[in-house]
Each structure stands twice: as structure tokens, then as C-alpha cells.
C-alpha positions in Angstrom: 25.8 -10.9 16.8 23.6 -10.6 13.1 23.1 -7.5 11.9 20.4 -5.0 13.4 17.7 -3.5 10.8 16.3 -0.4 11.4 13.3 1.2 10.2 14.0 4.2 8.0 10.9 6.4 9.3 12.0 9.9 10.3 8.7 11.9 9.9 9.0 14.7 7.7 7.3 18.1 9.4 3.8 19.3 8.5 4.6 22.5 7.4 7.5 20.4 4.8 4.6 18.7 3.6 2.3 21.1 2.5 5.4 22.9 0.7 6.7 19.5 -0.9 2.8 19.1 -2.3 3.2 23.0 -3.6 6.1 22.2 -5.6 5.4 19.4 -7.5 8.7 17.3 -5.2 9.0 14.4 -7.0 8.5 10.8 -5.4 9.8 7.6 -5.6 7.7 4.9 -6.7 9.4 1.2 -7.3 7.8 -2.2 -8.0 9.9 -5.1 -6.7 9.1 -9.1 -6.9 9.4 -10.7 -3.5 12.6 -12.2 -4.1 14.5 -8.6 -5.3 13.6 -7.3 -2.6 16.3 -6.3 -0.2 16.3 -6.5 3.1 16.2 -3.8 4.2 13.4 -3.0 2.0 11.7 -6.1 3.1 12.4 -4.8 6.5 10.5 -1.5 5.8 7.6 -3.2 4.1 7.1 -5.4 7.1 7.4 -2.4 9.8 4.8 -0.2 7.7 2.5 -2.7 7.1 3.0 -4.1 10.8 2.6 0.0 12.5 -0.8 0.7 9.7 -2.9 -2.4 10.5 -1.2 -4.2 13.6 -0.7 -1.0 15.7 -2.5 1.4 13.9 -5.8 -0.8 13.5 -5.2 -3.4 15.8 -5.6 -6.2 13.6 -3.7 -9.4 15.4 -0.5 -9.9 13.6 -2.0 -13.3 12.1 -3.9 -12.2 9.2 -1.0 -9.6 8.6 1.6 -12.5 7.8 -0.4 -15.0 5.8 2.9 -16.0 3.9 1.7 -15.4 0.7 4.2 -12.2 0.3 6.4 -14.6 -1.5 3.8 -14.7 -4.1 3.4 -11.0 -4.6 5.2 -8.3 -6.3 5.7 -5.2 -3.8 5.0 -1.8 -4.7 6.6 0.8 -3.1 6.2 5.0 -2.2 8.8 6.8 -1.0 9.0 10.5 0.5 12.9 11.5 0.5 14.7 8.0 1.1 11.6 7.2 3.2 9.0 4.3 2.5 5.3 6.0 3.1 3.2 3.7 1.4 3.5 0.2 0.3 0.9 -2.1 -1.3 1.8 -5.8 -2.5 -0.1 -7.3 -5.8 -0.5 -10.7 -7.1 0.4 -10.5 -10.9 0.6 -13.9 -11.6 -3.3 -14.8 -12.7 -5.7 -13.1 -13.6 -7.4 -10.8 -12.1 -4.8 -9.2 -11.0 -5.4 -8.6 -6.7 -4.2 -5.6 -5.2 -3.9 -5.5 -1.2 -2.1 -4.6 2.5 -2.3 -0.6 0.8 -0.6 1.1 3.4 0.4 4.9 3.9 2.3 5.4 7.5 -0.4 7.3 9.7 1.2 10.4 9.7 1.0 10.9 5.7 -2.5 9.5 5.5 -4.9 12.4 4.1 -2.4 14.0 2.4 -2.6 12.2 -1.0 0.1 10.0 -1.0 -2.0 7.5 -1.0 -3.7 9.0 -3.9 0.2 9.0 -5.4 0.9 5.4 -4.8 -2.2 3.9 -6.1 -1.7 5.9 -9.3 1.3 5.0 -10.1 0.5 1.3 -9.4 -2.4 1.5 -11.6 -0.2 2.9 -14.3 2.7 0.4 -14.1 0.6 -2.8 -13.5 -3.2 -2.4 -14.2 -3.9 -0.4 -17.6 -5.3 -2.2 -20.0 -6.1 -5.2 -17.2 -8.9 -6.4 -14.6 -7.9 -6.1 -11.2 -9.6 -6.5 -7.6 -9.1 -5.5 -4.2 -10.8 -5.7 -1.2 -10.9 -2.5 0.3 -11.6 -1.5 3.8 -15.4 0.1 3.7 -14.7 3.2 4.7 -12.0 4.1 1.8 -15.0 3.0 -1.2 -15.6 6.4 -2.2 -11.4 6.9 -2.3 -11.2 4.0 -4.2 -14.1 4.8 -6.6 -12.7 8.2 -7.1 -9.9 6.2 -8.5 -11.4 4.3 -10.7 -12.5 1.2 -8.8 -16.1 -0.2 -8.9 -17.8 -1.7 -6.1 -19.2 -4.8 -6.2 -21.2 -7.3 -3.9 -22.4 -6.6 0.1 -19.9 -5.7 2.3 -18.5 -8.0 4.2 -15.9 -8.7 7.6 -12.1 -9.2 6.5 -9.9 -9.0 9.6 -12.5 -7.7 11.6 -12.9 -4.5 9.3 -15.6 -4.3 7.2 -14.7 -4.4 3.1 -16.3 -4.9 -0.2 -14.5 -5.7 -3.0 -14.1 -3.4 -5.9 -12.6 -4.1 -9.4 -10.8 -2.1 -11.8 -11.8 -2.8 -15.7 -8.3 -1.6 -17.1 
């Protein structure tokens, strides 16, 4: 019998959260390429990105695995020793694409997300374009950002998006 993954999600209470945000607690933040990836961290990319859009938005699994993660490096947000947020980028032309941005439902709205898009921007996008497709409803998240909208919305995954770019 192989060896049984686990997700590492243990939610952290409320009332934890708004003192963690007081104090300045320090996250983790990594940037991995596909194949230095663990498992385990694979594992908990998967599961986050699989409870935000397959459970959480009920997008079919399908457009969720494309397999183009092999393609992609991973960026990562950890809370404690737990993965939050997760977002994968393609690095290798340009413009460098940002996508699947993920923060587990019960951090959303508390500026993690905020957190991990920063610090992606800082390790991988100064000085560089980038695009994204983001979800219509996060545009004026995204613009706060940084991120510019461009073109008519349109209908990714059943979700309406436009696609912004960052100008480094």
C-alpha cells in the first residue's frame, strides 16, 4: 500500500488572524519550478487549487488540470507551515502569465492575497511585462495592485475575466 498524502490545512481561528495581521507575523513565501516541487507540496497545490475553483467555484475539474503545470513555476503563501495561497506563472516567454491565484476560502478578504501577489510581483515581475486573466470581479483588486485592464471582458471557465497586464 503507497503512501497516503494529506492536505496540511488546519484553519487558523479568526480571532488568531486579526492578531497575526497586528503584529506584523511573518509569512512564508517560496517560488518553486514544477519539477522541485515536492510532493507533498505538489499535493497542497493541487488540493487548494482543486477546494478554490472546483469546490469553491464549481468550475468542472477539466479546465483545472490542463497539464501545463509542468510548464509553470509555482508560487507559494504560507500561514504557519500552512499553504494559503498558491498562484503558478509561466516564466519562460515573454510576457510573463500569471494564473490559478488561489487563497483557501477561509483567508480570502483578509489580505493574504494582497501578500502573495506582492511578493510574486517582487521576485518575478519588476522591471518585466506580465499578464493575467483575472476573474471580473477581483479588477479593481488587481488594479489596486498595479495591473491594467485591457480589452472587453470575456467567459474563461464560465467566469467572466478580462485580462490585465503589469508594465514592470
Amino acid at each position: 500500500m503507497g503512501r497516503k498524502l494529506r492536505s496540511n490545512f488546519r484553519p487558523i481561528p479568526v480571532l488568531w488572524l486579526s492578531f497575526l495581521k497586528r503584529f506584523n507575523v511573518d509569512y512564508r513565501f517560496e517560488i518553486k519550478d514544477f519539477y522541485e516541487l515536492t510532493l507533498d507540496e505538489l499535493y497542497d497545490v493541487m488540493w487548494l487549487r482543486n477546494e478554490v475553483f472546483v469546490v469553491g467555484q464549481k468550475i468542472t475539474a477539466e479546465p483545472e488540470i490542463d497539464g501545463l503545470d509542468r510548464e509553470c513555476a509555482h508560487a507559494m503563501l504560507y500561514l504557519e507551515d500552512r499553504l494559503i495561497g498558491t498562484a503558478r506563472v509561466f516564466t519562460k516567454k515573454p510576457p510573463i502569465s500569471v494564473g490559478r491565484v488561489a487563497i483557501h476560502g477561509d483567508y480570502q478578504r483578509g489580505g493574504h492575497g494582497t501578500v502573495l501577489m506582492e511578493r510574486l510581483q517582487q521576485a518575478l515581475l519588476e522591471g518585466k511585462e506580465a499578464m493575467l486573466h483575472a476573474q471580473a470581479h477581483l479588477e479593481a483588486w488587481y488594479s489596486r495592485l498595479g495591473w491594467v485592464p485591457e480589452g472587453e471582458i470575456f467567459i474563461e471557465a464560465e467566469i467572466e475575466h478580462r485580462t490585465m497586464r503589469w508594465n514592470g
